[in-house]
Backbone as a chain_set.jsonl record, in Angstrom:
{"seq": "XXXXXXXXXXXXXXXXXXXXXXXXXXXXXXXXXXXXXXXXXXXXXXXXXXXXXXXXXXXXXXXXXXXXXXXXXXXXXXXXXXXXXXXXXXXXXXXXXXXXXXXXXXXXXXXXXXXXXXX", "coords": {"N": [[18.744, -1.61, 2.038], [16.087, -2.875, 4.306], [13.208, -2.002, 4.797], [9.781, -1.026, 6.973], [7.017, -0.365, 4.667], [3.828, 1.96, 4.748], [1.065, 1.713, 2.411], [-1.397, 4.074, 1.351], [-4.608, 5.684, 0.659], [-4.735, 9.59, -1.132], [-6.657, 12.425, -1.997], [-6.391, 14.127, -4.853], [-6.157, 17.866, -5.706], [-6.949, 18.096, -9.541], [-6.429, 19.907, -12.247], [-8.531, 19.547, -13.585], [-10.333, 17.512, -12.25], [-10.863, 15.844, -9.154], [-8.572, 13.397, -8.124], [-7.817, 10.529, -6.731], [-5.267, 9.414, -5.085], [-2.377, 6.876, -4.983], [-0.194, 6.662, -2.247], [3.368, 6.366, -0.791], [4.583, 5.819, 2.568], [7.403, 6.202, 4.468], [8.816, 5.105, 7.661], [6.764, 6.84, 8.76], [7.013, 9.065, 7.177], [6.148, 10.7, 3.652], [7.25, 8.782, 1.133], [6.598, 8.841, -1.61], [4.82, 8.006, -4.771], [2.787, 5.877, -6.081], [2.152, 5.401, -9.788], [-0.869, 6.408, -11.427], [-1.795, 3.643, -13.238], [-0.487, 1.433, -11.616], [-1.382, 2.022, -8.714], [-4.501, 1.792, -9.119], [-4.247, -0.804, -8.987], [-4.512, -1.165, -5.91], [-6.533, 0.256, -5.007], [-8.797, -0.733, -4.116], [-8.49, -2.359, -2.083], [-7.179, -0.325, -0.397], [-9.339, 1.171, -0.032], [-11.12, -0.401, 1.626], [-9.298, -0.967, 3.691], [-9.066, 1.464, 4.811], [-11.521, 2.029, 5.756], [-12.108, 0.48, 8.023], [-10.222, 1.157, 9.686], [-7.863, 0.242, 9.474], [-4.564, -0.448, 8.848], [-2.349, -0.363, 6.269], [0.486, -2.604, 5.23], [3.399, -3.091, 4.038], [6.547, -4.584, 3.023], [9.42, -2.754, 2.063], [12.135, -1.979, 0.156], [15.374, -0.341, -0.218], [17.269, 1.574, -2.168], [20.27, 3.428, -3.405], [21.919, 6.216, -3.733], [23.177, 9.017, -1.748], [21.562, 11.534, -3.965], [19.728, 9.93, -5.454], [17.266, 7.901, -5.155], [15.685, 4.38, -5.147], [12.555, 2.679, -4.424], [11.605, 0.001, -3.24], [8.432, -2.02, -3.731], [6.997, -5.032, -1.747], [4.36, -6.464, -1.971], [1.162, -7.414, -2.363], [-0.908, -7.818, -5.268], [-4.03, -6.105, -5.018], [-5.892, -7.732, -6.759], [-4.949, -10.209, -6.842], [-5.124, -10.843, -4.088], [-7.505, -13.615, -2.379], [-10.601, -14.237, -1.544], [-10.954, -15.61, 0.707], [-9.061, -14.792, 2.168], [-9.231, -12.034, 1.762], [-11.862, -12.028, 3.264], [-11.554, -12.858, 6.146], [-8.646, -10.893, 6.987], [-9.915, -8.601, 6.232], [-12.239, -7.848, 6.198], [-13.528, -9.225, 8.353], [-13.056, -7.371, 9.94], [-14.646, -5.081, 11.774], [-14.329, -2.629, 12.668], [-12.309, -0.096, 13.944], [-9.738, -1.85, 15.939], [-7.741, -3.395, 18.321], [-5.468, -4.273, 16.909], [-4.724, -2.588, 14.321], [-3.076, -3.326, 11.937], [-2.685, -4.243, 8.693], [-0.846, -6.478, 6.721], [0.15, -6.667, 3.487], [1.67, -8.096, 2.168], [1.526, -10.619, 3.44], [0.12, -12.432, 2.031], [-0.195, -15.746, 0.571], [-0.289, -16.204, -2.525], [1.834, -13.873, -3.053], [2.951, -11.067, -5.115], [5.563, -11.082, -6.748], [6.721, -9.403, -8.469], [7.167, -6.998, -7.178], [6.368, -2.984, -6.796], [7.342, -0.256, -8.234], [8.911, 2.575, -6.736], [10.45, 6.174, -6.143], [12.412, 8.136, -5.016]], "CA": [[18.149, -1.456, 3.332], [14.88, -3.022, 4.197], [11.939, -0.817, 5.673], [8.65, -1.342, 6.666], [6.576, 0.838, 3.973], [2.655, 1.924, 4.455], [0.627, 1.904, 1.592], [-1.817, 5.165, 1.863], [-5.391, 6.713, -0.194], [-5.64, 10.867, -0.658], [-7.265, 13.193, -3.093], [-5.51, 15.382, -5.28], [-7.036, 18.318, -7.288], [-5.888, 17.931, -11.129], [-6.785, 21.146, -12.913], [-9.977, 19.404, -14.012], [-11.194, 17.296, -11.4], [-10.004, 15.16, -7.888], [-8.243, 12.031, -8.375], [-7.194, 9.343, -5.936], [-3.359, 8.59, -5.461], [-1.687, 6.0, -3.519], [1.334, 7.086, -1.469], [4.08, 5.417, 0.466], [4.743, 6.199, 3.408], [8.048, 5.026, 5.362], [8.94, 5.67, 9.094], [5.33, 8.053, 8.758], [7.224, 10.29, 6.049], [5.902, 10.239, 2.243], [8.526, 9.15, 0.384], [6.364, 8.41, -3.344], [3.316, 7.904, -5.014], [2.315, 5.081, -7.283], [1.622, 5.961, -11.085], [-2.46, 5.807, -11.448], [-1.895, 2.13, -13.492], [0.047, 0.53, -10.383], [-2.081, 2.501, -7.84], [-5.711, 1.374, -9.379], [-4.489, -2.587, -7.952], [-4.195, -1.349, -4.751], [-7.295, 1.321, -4.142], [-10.153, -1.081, -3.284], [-8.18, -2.788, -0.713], [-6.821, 0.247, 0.781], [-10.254, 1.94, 1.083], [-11.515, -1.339, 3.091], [-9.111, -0.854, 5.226], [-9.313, 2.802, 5.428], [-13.128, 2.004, 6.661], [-12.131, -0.234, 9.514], [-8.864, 1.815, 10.725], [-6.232, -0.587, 9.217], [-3.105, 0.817, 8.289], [-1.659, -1.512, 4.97], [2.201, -2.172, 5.128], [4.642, -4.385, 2.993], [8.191, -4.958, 3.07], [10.104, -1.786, 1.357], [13.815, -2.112, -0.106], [15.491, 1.251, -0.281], [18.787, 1.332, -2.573], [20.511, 3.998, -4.226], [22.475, 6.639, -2.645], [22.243, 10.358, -1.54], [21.426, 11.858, -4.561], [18.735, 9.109, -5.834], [17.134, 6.759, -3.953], [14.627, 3.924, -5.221], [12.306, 1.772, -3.238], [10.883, -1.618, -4.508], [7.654, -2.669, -2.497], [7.066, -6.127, -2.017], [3.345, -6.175, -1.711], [0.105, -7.968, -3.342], [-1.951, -6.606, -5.727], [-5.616, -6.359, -4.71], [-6.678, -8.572, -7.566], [-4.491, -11.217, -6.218], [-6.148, -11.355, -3.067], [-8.368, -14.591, -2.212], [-11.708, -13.845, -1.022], [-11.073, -15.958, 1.718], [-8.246, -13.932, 2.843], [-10.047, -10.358, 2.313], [-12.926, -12.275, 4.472], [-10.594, -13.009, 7.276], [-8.371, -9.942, 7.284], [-9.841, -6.938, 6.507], [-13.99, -8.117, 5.868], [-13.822, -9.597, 9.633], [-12.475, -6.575, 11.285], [-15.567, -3.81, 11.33], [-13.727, -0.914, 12.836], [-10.74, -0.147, 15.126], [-9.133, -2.609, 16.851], [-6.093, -3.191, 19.168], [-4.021, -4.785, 15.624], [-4.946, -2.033, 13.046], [-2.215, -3.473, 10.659], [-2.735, -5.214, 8.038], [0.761, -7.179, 6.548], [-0.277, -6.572, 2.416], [2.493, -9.099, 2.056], [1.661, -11.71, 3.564], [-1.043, -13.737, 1.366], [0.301, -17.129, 0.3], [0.279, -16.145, -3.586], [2.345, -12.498, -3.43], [2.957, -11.027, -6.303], [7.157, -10.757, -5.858], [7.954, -8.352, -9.167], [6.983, -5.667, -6.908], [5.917, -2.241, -6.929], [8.614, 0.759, -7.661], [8.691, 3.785, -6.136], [11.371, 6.715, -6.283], [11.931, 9.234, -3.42]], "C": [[16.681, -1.868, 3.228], [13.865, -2.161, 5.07], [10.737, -1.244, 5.909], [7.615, -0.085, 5.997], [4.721, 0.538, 4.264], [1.922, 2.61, 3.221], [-1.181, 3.041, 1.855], [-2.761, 5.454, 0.656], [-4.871, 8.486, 0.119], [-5.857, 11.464, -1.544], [-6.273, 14.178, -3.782], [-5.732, 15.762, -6.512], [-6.349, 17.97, -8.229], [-6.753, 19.991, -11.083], [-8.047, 20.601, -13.57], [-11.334, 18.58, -12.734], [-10.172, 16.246, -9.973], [-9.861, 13.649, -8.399], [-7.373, 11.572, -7.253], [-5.687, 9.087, -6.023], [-3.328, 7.9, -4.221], [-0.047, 6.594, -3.315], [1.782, 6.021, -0.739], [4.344, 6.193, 1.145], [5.868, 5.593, 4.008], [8.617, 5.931, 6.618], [7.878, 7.063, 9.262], [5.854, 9.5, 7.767], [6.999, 10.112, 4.767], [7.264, 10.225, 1.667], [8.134, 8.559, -1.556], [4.931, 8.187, -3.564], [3.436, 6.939, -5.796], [1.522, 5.613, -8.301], [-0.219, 5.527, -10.724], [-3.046, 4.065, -11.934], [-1.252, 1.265, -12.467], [-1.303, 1.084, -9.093], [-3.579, 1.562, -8.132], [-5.218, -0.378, -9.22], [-4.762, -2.812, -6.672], [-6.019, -0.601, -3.961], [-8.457, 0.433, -3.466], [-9.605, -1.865, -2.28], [-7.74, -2.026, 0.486], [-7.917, 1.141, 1.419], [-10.969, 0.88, 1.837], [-10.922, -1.552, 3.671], [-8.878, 0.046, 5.498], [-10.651, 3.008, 6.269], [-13.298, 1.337, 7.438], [-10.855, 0.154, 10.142], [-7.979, 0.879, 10.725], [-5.457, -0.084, 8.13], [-2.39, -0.93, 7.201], [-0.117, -1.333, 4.682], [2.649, -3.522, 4.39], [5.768, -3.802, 3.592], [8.814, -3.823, 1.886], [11.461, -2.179, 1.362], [13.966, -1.138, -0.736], [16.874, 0.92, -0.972], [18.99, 2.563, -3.159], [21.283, 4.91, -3.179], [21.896, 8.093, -2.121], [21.788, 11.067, -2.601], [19.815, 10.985, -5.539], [18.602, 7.784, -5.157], [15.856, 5.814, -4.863], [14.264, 3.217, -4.63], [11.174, 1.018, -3.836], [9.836, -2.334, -2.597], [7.396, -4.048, -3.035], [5.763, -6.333, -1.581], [2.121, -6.405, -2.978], [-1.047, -7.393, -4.161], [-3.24, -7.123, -5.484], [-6.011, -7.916, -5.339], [-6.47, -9.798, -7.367], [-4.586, -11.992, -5.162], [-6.664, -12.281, -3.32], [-9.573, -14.17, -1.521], [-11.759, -14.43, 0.523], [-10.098, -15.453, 2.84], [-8.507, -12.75, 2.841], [-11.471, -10.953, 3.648], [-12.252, -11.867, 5.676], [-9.843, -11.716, 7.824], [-8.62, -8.568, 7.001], [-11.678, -6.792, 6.394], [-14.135, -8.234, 6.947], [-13.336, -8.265, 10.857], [-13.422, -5.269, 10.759], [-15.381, -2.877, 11.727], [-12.303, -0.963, 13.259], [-10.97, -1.256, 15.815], [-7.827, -2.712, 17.183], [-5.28, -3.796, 18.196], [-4.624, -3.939, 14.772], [-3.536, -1.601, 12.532], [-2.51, -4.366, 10.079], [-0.743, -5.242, 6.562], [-0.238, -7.428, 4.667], [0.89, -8.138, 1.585], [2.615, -10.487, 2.112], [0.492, -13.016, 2.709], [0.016, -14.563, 0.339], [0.846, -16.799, -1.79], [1.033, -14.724, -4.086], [2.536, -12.565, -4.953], [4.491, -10.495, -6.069], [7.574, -9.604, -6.99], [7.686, -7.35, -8.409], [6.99, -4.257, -7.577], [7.203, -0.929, -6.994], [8.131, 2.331, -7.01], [10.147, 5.004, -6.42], [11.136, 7.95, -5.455], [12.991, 10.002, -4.394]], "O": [[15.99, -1.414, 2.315], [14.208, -1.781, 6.189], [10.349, -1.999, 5.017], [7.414, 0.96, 6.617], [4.215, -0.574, 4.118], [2.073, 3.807, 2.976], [-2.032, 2.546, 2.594], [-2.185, 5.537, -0.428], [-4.63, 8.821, 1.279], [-5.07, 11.1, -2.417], [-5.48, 14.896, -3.173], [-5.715, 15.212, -7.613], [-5.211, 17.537, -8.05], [-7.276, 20.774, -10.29], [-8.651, 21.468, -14.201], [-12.505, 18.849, -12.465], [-8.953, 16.079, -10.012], [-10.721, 12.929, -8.906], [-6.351, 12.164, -6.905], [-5.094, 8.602, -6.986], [-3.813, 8.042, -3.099], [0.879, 6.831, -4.09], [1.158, 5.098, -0.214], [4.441, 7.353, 0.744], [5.685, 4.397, 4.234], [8.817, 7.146, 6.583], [8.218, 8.111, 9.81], [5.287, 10.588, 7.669], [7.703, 9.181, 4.375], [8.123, 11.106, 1.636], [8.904, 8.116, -2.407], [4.049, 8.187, -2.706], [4.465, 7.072, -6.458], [0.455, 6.182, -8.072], [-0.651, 4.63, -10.001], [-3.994, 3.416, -11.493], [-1.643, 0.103, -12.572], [-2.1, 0.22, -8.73], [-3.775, 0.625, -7.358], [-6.14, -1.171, -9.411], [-5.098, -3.875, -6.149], [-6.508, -0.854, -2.86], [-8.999, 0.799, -2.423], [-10.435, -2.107, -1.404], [-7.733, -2.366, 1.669], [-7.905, 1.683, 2.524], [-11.515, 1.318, 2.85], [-11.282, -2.336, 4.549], [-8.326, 0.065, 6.598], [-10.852, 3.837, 7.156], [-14.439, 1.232, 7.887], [-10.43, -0.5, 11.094], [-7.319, 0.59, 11.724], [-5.632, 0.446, 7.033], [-2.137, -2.089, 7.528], [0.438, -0.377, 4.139], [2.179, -4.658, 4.327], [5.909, -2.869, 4.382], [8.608, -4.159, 0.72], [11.986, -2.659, 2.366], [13.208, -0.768, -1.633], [17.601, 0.078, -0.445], [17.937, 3.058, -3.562], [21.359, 4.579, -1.996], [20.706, 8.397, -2.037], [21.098, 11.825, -1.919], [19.019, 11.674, -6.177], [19.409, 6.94, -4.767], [14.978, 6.548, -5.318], [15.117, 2.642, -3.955], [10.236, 1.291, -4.585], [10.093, -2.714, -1.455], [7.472, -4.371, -4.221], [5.86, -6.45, -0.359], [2.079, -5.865, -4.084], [-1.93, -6.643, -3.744], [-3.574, -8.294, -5.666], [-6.318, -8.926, -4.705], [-7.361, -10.626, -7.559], [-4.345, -13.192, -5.031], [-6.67, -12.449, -4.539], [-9.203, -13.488, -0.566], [-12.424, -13.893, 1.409], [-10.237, -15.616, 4.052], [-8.131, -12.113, 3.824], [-11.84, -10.324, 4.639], [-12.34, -10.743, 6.168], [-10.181, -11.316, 8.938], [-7.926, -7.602, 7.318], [-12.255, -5.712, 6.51], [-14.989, -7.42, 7.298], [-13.299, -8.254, 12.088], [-13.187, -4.593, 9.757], [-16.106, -1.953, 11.361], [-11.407, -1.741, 12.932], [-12.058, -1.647, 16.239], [-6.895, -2.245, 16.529], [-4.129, -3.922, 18.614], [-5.404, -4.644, 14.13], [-2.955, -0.516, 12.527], [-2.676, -5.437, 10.662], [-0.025, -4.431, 5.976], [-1.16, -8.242, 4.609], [0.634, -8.877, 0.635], [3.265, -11.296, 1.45], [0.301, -14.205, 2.967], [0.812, -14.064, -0.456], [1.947, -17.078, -2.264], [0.938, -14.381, -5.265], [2.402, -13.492, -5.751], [4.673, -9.567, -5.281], [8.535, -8.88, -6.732], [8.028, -6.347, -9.036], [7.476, -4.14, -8.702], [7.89, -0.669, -6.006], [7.03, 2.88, -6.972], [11.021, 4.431, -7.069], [10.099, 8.581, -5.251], [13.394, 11.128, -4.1]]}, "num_chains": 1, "name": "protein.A"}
């Protein structure tokens, strides 16, 4: 099954100090977090577009059945970005606006082994 999944910052104490996780999100319900080494590709793109009110989604594929479910994002890692495509979509947009989505998917060189997840 394909889904559209949003990729999500939020804090979360440890027992020593607050650390950053990325979550998915699909149909607005968490369904996973990315380990801290997959997550740290994604965080500086998702806090520039947490600071102009754009919501970051890829292409989610959900398989497995009721008992275990995994979900494979299809979605670029930061580093992979082009400067001329962070200009354009998420550098050119300085707050809210009437499209706050940004499509993490769509830049020309994706990165296709994608990202796993497990709900």
């Amino acid at each position: 099954m394909i889904k559209v999944a949003e990729l999500y910052l939020f804090t979360r104490q440890t027992a020593r100090t607050l650390k950053q996780i990325v979550g998915v999100r699909i149909d607005g319900r968490p369904v996973g977090e990315l380990t801290s080494a997959s997550g740290a590709h994604f965080e500086a793109v998702l806090r520039a577009c947490s600071e102009r009110g754009l919501r970051a989604l890829c292409r989610a594929t959900i398989s497995g059945n009721q008992l275990k479910a995994d979900v494979t994002l299809n979605v670029t890692k930061g580093g992979s970005l082009t400067s001329q495509w962070i200009s354009r979509h998420i550098l050119a947009r300085p707050g809210v606006d009437s499209h706050p989505v940004l499509a993490l998917e769509d830049h020309p060189q994706q990165d296709s082994g994608g990202e796993h997840q497990r709900q």
